[in-house]
PDB file of N, CA, C, O and CB in Angstrom:
ATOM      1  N   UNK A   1     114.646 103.468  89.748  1.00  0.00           N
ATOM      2  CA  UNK A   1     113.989 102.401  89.031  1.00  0.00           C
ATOM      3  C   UNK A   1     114.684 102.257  87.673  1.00  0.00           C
ATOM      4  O   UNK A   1     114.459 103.054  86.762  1.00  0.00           O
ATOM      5  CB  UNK A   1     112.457 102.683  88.871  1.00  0.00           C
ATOM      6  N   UNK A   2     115.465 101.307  87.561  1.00  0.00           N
ATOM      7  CA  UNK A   2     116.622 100.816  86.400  1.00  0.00           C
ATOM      8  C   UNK A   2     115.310 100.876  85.052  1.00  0.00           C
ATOM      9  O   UNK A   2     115.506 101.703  84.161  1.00  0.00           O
ATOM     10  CB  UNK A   2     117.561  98.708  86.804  1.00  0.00           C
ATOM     11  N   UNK A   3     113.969  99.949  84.965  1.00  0.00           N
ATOM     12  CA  UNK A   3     113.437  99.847  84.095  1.00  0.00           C
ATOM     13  C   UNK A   3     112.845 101.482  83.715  1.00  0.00           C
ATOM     14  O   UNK A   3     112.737 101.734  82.515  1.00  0.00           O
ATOM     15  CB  UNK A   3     112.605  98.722  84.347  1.00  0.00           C
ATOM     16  N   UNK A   4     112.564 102.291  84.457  1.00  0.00           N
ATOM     17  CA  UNK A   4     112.619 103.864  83.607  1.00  0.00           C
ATOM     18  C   UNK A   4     113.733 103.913  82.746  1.00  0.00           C
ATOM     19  O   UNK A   4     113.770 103.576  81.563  1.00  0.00           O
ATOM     20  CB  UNK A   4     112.812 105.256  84.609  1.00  0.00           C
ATOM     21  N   UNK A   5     114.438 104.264  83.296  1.00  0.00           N
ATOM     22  CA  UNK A   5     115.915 104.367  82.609  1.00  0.00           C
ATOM     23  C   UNK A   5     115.955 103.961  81.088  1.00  0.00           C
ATOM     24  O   UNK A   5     116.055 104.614  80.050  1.00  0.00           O
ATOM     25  CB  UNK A   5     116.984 103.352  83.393  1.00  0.00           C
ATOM     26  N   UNK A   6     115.844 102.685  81.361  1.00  0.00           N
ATOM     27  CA  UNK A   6     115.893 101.911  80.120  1.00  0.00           C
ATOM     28  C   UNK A   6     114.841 102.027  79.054  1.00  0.00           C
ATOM     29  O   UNK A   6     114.993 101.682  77.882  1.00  0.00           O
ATOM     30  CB  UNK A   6     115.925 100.617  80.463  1.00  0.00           C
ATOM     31  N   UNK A   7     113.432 102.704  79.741  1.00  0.00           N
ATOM     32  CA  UNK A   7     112.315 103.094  78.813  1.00  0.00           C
ATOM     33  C   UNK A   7     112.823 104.107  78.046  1.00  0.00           C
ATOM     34  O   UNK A   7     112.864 103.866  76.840  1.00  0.00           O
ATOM     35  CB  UNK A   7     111.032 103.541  79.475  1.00  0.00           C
ATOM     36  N   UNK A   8     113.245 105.236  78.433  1.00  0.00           N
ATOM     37  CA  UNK A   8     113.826 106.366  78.371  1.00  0.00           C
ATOM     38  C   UNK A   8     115.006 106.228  77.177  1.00  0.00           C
ATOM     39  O   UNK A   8     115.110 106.897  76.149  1.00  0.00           O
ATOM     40  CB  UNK A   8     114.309 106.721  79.806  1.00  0.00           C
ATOM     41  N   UNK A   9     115.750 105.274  77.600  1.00  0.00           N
ATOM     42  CA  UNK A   9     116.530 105.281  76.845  1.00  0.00           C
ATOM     43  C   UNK A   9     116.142 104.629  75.613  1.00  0.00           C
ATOM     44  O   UNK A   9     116.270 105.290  74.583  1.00  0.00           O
ATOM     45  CB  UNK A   9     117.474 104.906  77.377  1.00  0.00           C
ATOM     46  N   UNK A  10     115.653 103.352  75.530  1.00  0.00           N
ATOM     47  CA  UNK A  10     114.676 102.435  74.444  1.00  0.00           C
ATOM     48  C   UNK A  10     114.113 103.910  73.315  1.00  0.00           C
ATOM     49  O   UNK A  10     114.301 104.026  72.104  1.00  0.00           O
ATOM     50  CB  UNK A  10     112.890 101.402  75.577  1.00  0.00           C
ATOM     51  N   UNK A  11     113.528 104.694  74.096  1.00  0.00           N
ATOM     52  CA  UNK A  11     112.799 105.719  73.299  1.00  0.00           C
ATOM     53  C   UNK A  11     113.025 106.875  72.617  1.00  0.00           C
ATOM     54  O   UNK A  11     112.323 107.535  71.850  1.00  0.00           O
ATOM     55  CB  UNK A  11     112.133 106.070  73.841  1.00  0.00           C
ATOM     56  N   UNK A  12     114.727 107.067  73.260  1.00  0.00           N
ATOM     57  CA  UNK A  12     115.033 108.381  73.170  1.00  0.00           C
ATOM     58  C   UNK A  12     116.282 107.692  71.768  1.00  0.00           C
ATOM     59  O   UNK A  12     116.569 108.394  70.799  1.00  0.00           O
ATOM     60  CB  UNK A  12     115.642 109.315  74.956  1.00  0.00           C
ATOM     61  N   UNK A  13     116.744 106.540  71.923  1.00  0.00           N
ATOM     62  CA  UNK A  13     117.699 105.654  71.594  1.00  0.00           C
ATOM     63  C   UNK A  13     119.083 106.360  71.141  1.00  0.00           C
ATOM     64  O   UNK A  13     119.716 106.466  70.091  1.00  0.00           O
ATOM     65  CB  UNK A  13     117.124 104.782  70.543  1.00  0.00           C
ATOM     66  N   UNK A  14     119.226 106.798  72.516  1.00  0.00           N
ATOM     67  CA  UNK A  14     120.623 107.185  73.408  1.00  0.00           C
ATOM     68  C   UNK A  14     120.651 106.766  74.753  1.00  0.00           C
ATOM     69  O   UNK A  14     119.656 106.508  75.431  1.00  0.00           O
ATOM     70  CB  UNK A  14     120.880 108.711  73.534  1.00  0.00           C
ATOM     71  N   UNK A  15     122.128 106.692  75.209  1.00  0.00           N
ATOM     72  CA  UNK A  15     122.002 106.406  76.928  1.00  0.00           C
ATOM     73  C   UNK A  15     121.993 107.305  77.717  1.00  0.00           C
ATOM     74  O   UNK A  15     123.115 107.639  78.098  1.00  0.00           O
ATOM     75  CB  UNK A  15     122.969 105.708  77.546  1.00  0.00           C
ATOM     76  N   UNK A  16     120.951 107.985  78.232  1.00  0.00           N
ATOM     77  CA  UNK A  16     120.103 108.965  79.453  1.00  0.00           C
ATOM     78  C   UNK A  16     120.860 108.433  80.469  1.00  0.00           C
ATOM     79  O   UNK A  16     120.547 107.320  80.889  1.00  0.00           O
ATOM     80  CB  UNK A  16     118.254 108.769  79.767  1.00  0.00           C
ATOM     81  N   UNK A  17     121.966 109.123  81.028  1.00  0.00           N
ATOM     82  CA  UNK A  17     122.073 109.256  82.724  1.00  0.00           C
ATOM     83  C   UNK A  17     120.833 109.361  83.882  1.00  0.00           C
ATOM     84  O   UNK A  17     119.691 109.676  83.546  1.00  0.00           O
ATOM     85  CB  UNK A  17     122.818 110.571  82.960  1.00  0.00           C
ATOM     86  N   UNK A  18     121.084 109.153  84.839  1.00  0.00           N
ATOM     87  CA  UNK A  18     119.973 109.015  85.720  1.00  0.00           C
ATOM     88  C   UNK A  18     119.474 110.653  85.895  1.00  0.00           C
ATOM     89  O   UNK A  18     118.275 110.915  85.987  1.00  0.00           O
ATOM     90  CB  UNK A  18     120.466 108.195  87.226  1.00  0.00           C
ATOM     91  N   UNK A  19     120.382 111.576  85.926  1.00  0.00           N
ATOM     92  CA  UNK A  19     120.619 113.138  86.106  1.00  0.00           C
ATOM     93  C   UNK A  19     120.262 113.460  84.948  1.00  0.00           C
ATOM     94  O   UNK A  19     119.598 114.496  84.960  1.00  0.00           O
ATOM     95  CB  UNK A  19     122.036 113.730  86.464  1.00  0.00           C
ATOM     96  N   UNK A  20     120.412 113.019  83.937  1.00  0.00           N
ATOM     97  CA  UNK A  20     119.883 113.622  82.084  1.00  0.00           C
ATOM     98  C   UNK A  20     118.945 114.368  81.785  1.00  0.00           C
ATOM     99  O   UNK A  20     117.870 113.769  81.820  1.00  0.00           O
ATOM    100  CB  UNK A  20     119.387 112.640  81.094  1.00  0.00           C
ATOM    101  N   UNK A  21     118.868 115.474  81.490  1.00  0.00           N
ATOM    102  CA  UNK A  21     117.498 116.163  81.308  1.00  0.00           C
ATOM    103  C   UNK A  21     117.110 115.293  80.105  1.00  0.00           C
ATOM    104  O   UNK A  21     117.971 115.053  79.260  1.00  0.00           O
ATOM    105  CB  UNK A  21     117.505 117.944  81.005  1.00  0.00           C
ATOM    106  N   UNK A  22     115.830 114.792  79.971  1.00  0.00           N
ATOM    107  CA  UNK A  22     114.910 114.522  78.466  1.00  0.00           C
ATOM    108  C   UNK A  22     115.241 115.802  78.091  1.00  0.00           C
ATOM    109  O   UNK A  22     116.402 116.169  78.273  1.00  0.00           O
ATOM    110  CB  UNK A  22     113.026 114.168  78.449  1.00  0.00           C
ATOM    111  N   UNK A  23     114.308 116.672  77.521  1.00  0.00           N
ATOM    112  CA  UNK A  23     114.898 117.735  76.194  1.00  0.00           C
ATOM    113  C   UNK A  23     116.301 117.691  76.057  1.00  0.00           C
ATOM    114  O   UNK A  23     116.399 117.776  74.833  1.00  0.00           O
ATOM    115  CB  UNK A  23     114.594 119.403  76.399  1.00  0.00           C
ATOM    116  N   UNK A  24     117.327 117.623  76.441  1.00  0.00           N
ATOM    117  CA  UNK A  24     118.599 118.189  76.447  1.00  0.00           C
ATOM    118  C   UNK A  24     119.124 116.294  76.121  1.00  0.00           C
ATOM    119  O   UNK A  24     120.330 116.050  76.157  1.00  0.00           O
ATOM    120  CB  UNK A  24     119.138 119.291  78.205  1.00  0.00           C
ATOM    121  N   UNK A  25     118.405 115.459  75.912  1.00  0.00           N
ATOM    122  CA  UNK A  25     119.299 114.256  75.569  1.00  0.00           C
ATOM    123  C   UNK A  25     117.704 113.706  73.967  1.00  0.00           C
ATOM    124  O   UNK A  25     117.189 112.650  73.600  1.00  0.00           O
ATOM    125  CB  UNK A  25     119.655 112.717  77.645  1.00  0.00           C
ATOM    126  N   UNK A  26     117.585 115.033  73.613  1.00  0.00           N
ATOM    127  CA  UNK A  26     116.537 114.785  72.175  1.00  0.00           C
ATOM    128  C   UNK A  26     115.518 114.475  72.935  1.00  0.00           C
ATOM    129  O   UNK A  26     114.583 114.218  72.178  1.00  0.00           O
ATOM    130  CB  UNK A  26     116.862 113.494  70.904  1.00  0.00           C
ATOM    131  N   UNK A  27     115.325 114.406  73.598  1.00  0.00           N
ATOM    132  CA  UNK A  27     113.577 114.320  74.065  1.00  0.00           C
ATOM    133  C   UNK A  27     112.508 115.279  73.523  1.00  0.00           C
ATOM    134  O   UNK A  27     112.703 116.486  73.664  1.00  0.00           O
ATOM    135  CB  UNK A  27     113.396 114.596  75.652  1.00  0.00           C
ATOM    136  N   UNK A  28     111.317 114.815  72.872  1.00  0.00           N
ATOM    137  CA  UNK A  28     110.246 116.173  72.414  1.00  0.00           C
ATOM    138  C   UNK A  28     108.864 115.486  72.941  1.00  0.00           C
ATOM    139  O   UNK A  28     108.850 114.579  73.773  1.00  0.00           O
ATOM    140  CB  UNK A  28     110.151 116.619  70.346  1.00  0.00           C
ATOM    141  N   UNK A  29     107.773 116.016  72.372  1.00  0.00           N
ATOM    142  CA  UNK A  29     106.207 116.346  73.003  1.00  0.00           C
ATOM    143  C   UNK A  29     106.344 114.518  72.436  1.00  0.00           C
ATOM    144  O   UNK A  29     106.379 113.612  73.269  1.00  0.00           O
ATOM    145  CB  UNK A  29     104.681 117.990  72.025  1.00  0.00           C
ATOM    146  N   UNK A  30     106.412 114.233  70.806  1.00  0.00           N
ATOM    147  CA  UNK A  30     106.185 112.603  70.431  1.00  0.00           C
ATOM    148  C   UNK A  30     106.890 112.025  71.382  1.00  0.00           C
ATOM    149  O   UNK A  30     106.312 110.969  71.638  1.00  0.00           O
ATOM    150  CB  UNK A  30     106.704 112.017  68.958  1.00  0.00           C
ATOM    151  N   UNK A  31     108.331 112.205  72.404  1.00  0.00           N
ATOM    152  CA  UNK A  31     108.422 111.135  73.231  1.00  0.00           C
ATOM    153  C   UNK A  31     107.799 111.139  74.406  1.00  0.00           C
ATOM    154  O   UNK A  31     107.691 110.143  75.122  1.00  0.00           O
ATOM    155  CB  UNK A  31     109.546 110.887  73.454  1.00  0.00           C
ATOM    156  N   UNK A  32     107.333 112.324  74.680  1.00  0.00           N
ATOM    157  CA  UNK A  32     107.055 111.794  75.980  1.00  0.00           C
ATOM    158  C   UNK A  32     105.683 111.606  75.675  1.00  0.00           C
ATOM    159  O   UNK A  32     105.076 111.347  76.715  1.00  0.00           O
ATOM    160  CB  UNK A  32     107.401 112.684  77.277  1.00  0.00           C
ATOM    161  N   UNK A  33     104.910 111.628  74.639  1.00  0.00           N
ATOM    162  CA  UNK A  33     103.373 110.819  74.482  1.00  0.00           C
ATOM    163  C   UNK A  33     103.512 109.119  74.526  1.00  0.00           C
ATOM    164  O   UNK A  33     102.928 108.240  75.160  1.00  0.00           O
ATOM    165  CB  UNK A  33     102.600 111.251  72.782  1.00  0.00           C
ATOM    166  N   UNK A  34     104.685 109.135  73.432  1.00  0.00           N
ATOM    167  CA  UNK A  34     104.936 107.553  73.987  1.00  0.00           C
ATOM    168  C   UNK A  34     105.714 106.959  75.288  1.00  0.00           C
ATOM    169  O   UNK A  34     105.653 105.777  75.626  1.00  0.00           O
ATOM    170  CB  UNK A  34     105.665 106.914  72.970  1.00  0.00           C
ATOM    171  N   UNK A  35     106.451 107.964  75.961  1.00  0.00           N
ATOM    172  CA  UNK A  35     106.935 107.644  77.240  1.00  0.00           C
ATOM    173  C   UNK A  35     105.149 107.105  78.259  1.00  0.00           C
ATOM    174  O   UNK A  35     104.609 106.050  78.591  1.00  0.00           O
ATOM    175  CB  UNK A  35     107.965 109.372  77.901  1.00  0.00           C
ATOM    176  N   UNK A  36     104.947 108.130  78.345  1.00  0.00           N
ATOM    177  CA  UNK A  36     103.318 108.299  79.001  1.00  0.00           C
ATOM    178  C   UNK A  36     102.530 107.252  78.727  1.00  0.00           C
ATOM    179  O   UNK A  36     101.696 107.059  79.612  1.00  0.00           O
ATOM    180  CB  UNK A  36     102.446 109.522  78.453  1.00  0.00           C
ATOM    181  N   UNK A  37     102.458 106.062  77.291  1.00  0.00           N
ATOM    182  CA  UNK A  37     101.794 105.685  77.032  1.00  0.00           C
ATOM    183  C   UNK A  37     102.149 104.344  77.648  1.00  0.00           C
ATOM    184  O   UNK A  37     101.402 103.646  78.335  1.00  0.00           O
ATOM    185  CB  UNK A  37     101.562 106.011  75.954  1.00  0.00           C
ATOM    186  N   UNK A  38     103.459 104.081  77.282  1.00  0.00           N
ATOM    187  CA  UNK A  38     104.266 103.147  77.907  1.00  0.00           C
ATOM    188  C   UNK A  38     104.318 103.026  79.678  1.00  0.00           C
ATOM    189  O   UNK A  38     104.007 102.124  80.456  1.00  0.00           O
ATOM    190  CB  UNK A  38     105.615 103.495  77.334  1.00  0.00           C
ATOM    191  N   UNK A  39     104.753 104.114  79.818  1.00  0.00           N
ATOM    192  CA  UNK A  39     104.366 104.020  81.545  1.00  0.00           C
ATOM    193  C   UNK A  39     102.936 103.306  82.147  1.00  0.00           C
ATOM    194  O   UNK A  39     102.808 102.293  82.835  1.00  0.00           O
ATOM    195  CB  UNK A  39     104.234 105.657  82.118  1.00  0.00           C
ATOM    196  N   UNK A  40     101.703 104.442  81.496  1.00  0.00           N
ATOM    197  CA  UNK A  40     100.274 103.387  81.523  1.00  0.00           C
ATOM    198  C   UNK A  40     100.401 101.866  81.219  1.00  0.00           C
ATOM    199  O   UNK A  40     100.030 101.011  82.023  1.00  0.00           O
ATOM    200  CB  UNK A  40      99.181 103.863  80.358  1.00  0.00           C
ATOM    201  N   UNK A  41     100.892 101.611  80.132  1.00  0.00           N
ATOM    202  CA  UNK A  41     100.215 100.134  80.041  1.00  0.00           C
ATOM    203  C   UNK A  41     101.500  99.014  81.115  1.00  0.00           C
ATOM    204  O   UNK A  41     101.192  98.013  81.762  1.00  0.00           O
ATOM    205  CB  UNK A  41     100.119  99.545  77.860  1.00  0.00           C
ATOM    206  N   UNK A  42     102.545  99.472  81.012  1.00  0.00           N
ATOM    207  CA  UNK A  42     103.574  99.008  82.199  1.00  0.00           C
ATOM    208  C   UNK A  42     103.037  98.876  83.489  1.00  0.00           C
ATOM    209  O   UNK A  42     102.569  97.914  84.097  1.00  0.00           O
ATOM    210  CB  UNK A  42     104.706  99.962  82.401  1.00  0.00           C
ATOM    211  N   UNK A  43     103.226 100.172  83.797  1.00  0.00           N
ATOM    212  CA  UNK A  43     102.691 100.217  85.412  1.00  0.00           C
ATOM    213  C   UNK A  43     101.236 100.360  86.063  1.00  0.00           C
ATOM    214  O   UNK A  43     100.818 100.220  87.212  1.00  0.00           O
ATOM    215  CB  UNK A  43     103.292 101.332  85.985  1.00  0.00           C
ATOM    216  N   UNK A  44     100.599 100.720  84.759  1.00  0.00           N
ATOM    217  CA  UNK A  44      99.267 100.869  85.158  1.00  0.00           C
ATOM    218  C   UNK A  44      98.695 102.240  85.859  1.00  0.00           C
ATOM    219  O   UNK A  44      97.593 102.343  86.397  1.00  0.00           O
ATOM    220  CB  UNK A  44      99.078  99.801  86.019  1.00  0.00           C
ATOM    221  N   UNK A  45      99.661 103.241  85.736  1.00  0.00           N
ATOM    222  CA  UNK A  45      99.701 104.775  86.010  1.00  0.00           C
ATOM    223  C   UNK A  45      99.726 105.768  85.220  1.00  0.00           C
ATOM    224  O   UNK A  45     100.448 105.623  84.234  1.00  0.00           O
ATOM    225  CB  UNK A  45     100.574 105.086  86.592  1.00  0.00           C
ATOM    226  N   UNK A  46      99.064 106.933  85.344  1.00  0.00           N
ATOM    227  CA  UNK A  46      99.541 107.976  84.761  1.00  0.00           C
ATOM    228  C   UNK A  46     100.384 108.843  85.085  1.00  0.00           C
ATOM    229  O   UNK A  46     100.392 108.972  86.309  1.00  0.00           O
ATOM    230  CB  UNK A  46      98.866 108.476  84.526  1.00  0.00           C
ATOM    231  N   UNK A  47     101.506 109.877  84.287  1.00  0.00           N
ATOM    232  CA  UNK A  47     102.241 110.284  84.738  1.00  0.00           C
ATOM    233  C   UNK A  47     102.095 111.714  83.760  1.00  0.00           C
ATOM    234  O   UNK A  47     101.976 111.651  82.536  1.00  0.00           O
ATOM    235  CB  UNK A  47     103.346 109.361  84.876  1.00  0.00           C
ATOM    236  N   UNK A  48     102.122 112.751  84.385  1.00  0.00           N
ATOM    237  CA  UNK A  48     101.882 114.563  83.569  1.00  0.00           C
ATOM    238  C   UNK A  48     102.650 114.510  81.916  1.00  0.00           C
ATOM    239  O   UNK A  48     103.866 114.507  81.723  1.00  0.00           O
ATOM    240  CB  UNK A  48     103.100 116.218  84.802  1.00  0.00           C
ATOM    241  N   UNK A  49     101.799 114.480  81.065  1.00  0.00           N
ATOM    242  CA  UNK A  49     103.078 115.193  80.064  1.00  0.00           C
ATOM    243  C   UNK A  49     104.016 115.838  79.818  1.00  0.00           C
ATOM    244  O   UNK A  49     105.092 115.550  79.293  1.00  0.00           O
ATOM    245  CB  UNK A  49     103.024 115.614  79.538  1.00  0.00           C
ATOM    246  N   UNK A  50     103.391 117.239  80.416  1.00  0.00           N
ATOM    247  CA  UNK A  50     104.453 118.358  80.917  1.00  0.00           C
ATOM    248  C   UNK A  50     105.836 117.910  81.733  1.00  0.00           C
ATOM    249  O   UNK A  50     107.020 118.191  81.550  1.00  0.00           O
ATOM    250  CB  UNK A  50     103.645 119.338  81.939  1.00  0.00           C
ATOM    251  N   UNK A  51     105.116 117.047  82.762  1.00  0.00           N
ATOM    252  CA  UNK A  51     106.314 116.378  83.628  1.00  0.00           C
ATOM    253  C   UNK A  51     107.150 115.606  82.922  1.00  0.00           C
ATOM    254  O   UNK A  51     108.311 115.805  83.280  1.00  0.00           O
ATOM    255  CB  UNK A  51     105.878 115.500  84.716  1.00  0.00           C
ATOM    256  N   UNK A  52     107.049 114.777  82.038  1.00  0.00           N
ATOM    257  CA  UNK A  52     107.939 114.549  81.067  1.00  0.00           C
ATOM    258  C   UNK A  52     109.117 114.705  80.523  1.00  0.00           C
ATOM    259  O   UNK A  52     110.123 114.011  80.381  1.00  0.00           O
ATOM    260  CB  UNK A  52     107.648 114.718  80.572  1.00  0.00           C
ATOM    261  N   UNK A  53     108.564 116.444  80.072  1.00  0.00           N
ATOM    262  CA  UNK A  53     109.390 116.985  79.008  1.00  0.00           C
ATOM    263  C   UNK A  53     109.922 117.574  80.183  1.00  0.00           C
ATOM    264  O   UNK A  53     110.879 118.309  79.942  1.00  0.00           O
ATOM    265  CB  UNK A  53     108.837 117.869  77.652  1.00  0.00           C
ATOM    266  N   UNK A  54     109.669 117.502  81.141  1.00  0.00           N
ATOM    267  CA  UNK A  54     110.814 118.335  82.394  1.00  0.00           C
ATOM    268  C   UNK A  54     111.741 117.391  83.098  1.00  0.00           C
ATOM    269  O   UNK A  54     112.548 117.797  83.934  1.00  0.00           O
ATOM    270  CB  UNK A  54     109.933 119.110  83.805  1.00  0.00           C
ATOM    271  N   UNK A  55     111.619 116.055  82.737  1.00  0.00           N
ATOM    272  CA  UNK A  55     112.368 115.022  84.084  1.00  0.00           C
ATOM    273  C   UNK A  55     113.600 114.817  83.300  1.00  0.00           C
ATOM    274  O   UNK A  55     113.909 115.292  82.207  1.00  0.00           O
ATOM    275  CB  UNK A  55     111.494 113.238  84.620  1.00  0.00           C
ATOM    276  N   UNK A  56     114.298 113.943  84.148  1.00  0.00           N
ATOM    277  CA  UNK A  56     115.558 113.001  84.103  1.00  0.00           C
ATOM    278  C   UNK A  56     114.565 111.829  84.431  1.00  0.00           C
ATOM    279  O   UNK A  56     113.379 111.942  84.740  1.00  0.00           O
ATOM    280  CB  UNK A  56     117.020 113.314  85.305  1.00  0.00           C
ATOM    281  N   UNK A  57     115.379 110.562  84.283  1.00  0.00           N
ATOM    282  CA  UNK A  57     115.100 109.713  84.145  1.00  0.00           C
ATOM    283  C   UNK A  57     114.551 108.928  86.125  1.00  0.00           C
ATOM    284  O   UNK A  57     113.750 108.186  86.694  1.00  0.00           O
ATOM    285  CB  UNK A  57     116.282 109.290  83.140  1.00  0.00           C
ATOM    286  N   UNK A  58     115.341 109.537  86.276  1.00  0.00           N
ATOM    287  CA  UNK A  58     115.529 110.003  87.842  1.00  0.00           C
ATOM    288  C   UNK A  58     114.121 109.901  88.417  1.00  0.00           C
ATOM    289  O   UNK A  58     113.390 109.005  88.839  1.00  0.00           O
ATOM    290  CB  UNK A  58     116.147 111.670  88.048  1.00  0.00           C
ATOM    291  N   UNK A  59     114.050 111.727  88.176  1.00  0.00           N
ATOM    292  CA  UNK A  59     112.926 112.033  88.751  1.00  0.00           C
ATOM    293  C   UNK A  59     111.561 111.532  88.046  1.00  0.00           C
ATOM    294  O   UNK A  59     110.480 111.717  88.605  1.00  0.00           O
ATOM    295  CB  UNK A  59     112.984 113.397  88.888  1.00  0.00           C
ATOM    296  N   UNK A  60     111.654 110.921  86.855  1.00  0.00           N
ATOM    297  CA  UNK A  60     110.493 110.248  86.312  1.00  0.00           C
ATOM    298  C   UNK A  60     110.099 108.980  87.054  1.00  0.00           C
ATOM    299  O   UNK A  60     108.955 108.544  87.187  1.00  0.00           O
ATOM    300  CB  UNK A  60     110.740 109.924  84.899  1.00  0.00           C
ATOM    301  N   UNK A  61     110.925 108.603  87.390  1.00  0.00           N
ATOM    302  CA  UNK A  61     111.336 106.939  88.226  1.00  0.00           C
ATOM    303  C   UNK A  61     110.335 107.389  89.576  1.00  0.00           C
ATOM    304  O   UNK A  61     109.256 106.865  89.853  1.00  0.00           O
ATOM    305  CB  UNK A  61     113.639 106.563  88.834  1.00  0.00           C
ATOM    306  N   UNK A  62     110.963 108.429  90.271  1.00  0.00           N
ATOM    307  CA  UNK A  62     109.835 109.262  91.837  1.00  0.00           C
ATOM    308  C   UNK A  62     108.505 109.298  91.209  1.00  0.00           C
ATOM    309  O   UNK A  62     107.583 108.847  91.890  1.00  0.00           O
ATOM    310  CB  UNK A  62     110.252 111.342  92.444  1.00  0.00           C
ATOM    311  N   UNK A  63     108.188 109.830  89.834  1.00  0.00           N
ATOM    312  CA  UNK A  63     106.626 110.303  89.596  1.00  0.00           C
ATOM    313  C   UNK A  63     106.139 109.229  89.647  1.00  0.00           C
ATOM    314  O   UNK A  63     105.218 109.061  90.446  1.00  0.00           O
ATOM    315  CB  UNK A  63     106.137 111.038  88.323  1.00  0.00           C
ATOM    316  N   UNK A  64     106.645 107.983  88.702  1.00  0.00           N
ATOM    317  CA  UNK A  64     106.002 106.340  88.683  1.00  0.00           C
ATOM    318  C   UNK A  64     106.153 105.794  90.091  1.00  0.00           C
ATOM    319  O   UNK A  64     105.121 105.237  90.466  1.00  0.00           O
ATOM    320  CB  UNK A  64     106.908 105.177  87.562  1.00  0.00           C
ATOM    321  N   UNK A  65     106.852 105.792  90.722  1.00  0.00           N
ATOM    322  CA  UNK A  65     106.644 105.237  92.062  1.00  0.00           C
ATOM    323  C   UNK A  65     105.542 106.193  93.137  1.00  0.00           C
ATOM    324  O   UNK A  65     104.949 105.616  94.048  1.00  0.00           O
ATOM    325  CB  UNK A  65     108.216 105.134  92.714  1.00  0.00           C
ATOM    326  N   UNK A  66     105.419 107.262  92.966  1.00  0.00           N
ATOM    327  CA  UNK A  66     104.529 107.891  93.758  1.00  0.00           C
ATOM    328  C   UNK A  66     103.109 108.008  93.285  1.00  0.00           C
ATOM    329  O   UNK A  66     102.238 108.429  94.046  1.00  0.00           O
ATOM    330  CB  UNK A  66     105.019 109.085  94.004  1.00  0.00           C
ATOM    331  N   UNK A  67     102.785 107.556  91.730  1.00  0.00           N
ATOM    332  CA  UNK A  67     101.846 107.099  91.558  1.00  0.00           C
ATOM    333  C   UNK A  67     101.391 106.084  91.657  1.00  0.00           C
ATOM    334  O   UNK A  67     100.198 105.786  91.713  1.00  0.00           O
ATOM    335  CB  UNK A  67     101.686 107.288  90.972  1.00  0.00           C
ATOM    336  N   UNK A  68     102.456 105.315  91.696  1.00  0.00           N
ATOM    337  CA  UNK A  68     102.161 103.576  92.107  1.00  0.00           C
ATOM    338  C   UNK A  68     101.249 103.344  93.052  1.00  0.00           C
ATOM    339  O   UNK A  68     100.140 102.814  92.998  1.00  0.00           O
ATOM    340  CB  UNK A  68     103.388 102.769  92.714  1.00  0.00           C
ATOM    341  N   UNK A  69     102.074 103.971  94.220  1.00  0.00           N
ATOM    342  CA  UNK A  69     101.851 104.377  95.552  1.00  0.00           C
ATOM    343  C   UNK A  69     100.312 104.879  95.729  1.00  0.00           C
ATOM    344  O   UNK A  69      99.427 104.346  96.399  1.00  0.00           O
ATOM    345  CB  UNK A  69     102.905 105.508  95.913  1.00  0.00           C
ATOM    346  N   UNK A  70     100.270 105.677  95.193  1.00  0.00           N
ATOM    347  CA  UNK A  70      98.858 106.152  95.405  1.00  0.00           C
ATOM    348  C   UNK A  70      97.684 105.598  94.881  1.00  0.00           C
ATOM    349  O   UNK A  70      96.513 105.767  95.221  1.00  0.00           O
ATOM    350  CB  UNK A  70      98.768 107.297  95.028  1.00  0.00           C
ATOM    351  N   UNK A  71      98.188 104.899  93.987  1.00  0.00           N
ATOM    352  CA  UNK A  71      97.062 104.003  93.265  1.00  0.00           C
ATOM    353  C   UNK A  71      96.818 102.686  94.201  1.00  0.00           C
ATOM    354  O   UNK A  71      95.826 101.957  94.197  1.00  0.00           O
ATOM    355  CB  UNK A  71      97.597 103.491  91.613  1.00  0.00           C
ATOM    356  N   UNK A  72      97.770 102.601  94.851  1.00  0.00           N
ATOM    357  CA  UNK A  72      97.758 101.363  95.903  1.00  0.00           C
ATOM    358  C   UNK A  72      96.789 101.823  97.086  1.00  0.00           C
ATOM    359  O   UNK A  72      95.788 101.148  97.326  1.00  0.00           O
ATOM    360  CB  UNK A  72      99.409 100.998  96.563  1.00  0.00           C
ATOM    361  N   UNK A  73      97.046 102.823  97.730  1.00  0.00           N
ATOM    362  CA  UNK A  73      95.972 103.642  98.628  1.00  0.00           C
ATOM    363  C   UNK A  73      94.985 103.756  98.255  1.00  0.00           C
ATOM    364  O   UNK A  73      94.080 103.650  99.083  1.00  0.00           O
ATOM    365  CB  UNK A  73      96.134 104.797  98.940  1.00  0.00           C
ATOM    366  N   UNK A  74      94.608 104.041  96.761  1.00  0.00           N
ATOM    367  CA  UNK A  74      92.982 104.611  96.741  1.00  0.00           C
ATOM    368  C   UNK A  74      92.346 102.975  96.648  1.00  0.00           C
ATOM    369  O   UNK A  74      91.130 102.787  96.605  1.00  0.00           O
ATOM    370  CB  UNK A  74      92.453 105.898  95.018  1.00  0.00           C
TER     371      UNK A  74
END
């Protein structure tokens, strides 16, 4: 999902590879509160904090789509 990416990057304001660890491209706890916050009012999901400070842009892209997903089911 290109528009993670670009959140990510918007926030971190560097360019995050899809593979990029957040911490390791300046990522801390303030971005990913506003990553998180941004994701909610975007997609209309929540996504872990913790998970956050652990993704690439990548695997943040899987958490928003698999919450999508599930929010579509319930």
């Amino acid at each position: 999902m290109a528009e993670i990416r670009a959140l990510v990057n918007e926030v971190l304001g560097t360019d995050v590879p899809g593979d990029g660890s957040f911490i390791g491209h300046g990522g801390d706890s303030f971005h990913a509160v506003v990553i998180v916050a941004r994701i909610e009012e975007r997609w209309g999901v929540e996504v872990d904090f913790l998970a956050v400070l652990d993704s690439t842009p990548d695997t943040l892209a899987t958490a928003v789509n698999t919450a999508r997903g599930a929010r579509v089911r319930d």
